[in-house]
N, C-alpha and C positions, 0 to 999 in steps of 0.2 A: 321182539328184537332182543337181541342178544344183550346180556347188562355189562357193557366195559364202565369204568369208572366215571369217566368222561366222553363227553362229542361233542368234535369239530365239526363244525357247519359252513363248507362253502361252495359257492355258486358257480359251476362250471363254464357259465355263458358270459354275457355280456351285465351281470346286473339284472337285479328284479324278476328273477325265475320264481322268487317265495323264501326265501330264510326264514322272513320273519313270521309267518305260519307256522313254518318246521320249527322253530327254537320254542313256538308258543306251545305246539304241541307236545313238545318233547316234555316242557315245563307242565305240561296239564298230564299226563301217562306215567311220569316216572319221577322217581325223588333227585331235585335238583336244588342247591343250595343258593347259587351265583349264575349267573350270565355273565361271560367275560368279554370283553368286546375288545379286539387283536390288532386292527388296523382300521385304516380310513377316518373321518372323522364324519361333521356333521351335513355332510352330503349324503350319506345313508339318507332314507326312503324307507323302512321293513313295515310292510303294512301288516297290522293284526285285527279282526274282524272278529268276536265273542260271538257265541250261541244266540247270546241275546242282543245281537246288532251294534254293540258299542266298536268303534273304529280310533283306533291312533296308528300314527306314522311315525314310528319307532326312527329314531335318529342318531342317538348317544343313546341313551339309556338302552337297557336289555329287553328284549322282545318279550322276555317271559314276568315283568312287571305288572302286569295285569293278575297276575297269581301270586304276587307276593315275592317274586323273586328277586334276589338280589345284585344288582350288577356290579360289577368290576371297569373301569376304564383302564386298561395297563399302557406303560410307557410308550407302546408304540400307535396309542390311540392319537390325533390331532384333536382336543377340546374344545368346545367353542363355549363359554361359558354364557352368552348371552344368549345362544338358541338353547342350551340348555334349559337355561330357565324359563324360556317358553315352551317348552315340548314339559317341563315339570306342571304348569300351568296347567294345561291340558291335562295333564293325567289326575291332577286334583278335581278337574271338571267330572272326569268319569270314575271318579272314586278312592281314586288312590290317596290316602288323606295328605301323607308326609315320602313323597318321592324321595328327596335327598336323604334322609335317613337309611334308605334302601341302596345311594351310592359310595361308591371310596373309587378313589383316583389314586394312580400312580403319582408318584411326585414329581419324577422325572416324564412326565407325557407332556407331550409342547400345547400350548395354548395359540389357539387361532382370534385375531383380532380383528378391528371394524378395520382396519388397515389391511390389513391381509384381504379382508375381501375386497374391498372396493379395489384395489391393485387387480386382483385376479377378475375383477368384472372390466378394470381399464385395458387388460391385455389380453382379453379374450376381443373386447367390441371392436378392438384396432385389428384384429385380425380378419374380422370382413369377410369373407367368403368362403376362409382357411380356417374357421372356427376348428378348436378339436373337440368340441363340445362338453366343457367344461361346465359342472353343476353352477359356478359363479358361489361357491361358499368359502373361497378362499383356501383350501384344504392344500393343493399345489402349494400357494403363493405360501404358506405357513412353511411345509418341508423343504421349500429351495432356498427362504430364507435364515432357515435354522443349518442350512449346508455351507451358505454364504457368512452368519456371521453365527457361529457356534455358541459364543460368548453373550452375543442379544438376543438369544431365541427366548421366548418368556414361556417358563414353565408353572406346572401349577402349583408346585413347590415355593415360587417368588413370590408366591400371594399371599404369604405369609409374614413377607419384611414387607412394608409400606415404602421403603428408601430402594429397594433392590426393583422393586414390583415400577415403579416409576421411573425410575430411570430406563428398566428396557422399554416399556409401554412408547416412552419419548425417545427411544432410537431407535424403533420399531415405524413409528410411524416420521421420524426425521431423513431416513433412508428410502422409507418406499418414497415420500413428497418429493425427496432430491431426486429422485429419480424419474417419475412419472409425473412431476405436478401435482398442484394440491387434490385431496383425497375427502370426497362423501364420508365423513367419521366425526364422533363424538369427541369433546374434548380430553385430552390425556387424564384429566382430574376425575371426570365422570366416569371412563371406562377402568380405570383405577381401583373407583369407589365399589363397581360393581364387579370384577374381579375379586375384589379383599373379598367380600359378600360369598361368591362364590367359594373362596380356600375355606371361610368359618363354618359354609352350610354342607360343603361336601366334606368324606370322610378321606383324610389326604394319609397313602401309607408307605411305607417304603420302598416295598417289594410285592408284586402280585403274590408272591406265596400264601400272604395272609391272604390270599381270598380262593387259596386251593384247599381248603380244609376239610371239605368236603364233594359233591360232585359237582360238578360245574357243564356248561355247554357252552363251547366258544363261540362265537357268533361273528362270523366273517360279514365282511363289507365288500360293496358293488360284484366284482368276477373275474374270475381266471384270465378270462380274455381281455381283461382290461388291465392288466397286472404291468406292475414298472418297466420288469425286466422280459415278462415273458408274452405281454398283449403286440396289440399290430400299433407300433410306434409311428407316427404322435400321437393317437388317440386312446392315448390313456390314460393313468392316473396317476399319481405319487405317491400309492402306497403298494405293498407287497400284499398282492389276494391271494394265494396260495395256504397249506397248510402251514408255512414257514415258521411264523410267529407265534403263534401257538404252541407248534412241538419246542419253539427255544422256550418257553414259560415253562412250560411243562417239564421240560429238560433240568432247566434252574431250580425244578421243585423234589426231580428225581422221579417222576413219577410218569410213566411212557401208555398206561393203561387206556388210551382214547380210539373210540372207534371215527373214521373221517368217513364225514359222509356228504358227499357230494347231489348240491341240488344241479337237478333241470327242468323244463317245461317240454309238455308235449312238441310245442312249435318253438320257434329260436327269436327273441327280442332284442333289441338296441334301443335305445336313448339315445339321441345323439347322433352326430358324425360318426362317419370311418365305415368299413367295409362289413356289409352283411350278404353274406353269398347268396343268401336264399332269399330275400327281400321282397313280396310278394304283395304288392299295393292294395289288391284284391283282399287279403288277409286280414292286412293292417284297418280295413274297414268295417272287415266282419266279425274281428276280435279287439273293441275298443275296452280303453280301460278305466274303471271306474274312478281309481285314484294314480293313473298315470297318463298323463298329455303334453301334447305340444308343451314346455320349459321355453322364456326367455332367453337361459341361457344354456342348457343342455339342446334345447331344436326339440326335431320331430321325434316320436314317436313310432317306432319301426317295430312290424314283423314278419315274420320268413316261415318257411318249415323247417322240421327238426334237421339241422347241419349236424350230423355222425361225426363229420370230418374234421370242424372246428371240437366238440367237445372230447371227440377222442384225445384231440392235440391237448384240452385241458385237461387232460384225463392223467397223459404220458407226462407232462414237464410238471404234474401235482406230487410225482414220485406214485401214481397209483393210489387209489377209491377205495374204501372195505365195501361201501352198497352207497344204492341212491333212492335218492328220496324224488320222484317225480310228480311234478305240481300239475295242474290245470286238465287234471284228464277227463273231466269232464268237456273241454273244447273237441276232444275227439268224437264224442258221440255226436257231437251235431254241428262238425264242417267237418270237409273233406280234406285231411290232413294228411302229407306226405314225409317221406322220410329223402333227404340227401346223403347218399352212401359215397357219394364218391365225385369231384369236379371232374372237367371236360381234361383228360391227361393227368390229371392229379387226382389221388387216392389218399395221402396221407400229405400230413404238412408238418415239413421234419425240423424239430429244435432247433435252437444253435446254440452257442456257448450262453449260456446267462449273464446277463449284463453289452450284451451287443448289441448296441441299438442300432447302429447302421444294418447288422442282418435282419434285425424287424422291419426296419421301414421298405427293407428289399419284401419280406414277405406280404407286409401291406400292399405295396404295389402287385404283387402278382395275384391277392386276394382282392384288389379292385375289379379285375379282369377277367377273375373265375366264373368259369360257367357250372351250376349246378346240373348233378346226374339224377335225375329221382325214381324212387321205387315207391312203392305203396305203404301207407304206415304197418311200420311193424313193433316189436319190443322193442322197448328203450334200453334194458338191462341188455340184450343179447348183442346188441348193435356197439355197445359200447364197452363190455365184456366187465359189466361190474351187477351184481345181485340188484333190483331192489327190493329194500325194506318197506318204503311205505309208498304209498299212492294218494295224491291230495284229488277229488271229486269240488271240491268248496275252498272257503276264505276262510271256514273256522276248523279250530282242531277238531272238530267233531267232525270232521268232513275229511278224516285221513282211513286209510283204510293198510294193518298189517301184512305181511306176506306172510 
């Protein structure tokens, strides 16, 4: 691969193509200082699998921690400090001696609370059959609160006054209880306690510049098609999966040097509700996943064949791909996998202005409806008119293979 400065890592589909492979690999093949983690919060999932079978479910922290790498959380990450420090737990299990030494947080990055989730698990169960299949980690319920009361959002910044950090903590969860009834959460003083813990054990800095000092790989959350402005509305997320974020960091740093490299898998998956064109029950049987199933609150577990049509679309409104990174090609060799070039009347699925969500949910609706055209698998790069760079056979980085 070509050696740009930096790489952006994101998921053209729907979530769970493999990031967290590709960032582990990137970190095991080439000199990487940081892992910077851009969007979403602890609803990420990046599973990473070593040579020698040790397995964690990268969540916050950077996929490439297993190597020593260091991660970045920048302002526009959602925190969760208390799954934090269980996913820190785990990494001390498999070796890592002192995780939190390996992290720095923006100051400004919003903190997700036991109030934010339990809210986002009360207004997902009330929705009953209209689920939009939300992970249930509170990641929404945090960003529409920090929309609604700008001045209560609690950052990880606050956890450093005892008197500021408390006060939002108590009008954080005073606001969701008025609103929804009392809430499944710890008492203000406890989660307090264990916040302050959090500001002294992580390294808190002002500006992600200190952690571009050297090369970094960004490492995007869930997928294009699940994107605020640009997925099938409502079933999406609250945060921007695009390169967007990234290049503003990078921007503030002055430094444009990143290659984007867009994941996908041989065949096309969902988590969740909402529309999968290709959706193939048959599939979803024969390619079950070892560390992804039926979710409480995400639902089923879905897979399709490769849709051209959708990741083209992520392809165009990403602003264009330098190459891809193709995961799972080993399922090719041993099931009969197809390629979707094109739905029944529709070939291409045309943007609209960013930020219209009423023309999303008009596309959603027509992507309910869609009927797949299929052809026989063929390249992924030519289908989608972007190079690839690597090709994943495996779960571990040893299992990637150059162009």
């Amino acid at each position: 691969m070509n050696q740009p400065r930096h790489v952006i890592v994101v998921d053209l589909g729907y979530g769970d193509a493999g990031k967290g492979t590709i960032v582990d690999w990137l970190c095991a093949t080439r000199p990487v200082d940081t892992v910077i983690r851009f969007n979403g919060g602890a609803q990420a999932a990046h599973n990473v699998v070593t040579p020698g079978g040790r397995h964690h479910t990268f969540a916050q922290f950077g996929s490439g921690t297993l190597h020593g790498v260091r991660t970045h959380l920048s302002r526009f990450m959602m925190v969760d400090p208390l799954a934090l420090a269980a996913e820190a737990e785990h990494l001390v299990e498999l070796g890592v001696s002192a995780p939190f030494d390996l992290l720095t947080v923006d100051r400004r990055a919003l903190l997700t609370t036991p109030w934010h989730r339990a809210a986002n698990r009360r207004r997902e169960a009330a929705r009953g059959d209209d689920r939009h299949g939300s992970c249930g980690m509170g990641v929404g319920e945090t960003a529409a609160f920090a929309l609604a009361h700008p001045d209560l959002a609690v950052r990880a910044g606050d956890t450093t006054s005892p008197s500021i950090l408390a006060r939002k903590l108590g009008a954080v969860r005073d606001a969701l209880t008025a609103e929804l009834g009392p809430l499944d959460a710890p008492p203000v003083a406890a989660v307090a306690e264990a916040f302050r813990w959090f500001g002294s054990a992580a390294g808190l800095v002002d500006s992600s510049r200190q952690a571009l000092t050297g090369p970094c790989v960004f490492e995007g959350a869930q997928g294009v098609l699940l994107d605020e402005w640009r997925g099938w509305h409502p079933y999406t997320t609250w945060s921007t999966t695009t390169f967007d974020n990234a290049e503003t960091l990078l921007a503030e740093d002055g430094d444009g040097d990143a290659l984007r490299l867009g994941v996908v898998r041989t065949y096309t998956t969902r988590h969740g509700a909402g529309p999968l064109v290709t959706e193939d029950e048959q599939l979803t049987a024969a390619l079950p996943e070892r560390h992804n199933g039926h979710g409480p609150w995400q639902g089923a577990w879905r897979a399709g064949h490769f849709d051209a049509v959708a990741h083209r679309y992520a392809v165009e409104v990403c602003g264009g791909v330098d190459a891809l990174a193709v995961t799972h090609a080993d399922a090719a060799a041993h099931h009969e996998l197809r390629m979707c070039l094109s739905y029944d009347q529709l070939d291409r699925i045309v943007p609209g202005e960013r930020g219209d969500l009423a023309y999303q949910e008009k596309l959603t609706q027509t992507l309910t409806t869609a009927v797949p055209v299929y052809t026989g698998f063929g390249e992924v790069g030519d289908v989608l008119g972007v190079p690839v760079e690597v090709t994943s056979y495996g779960p571990t980085w040893a299992d990637k293979v150059t162009r």
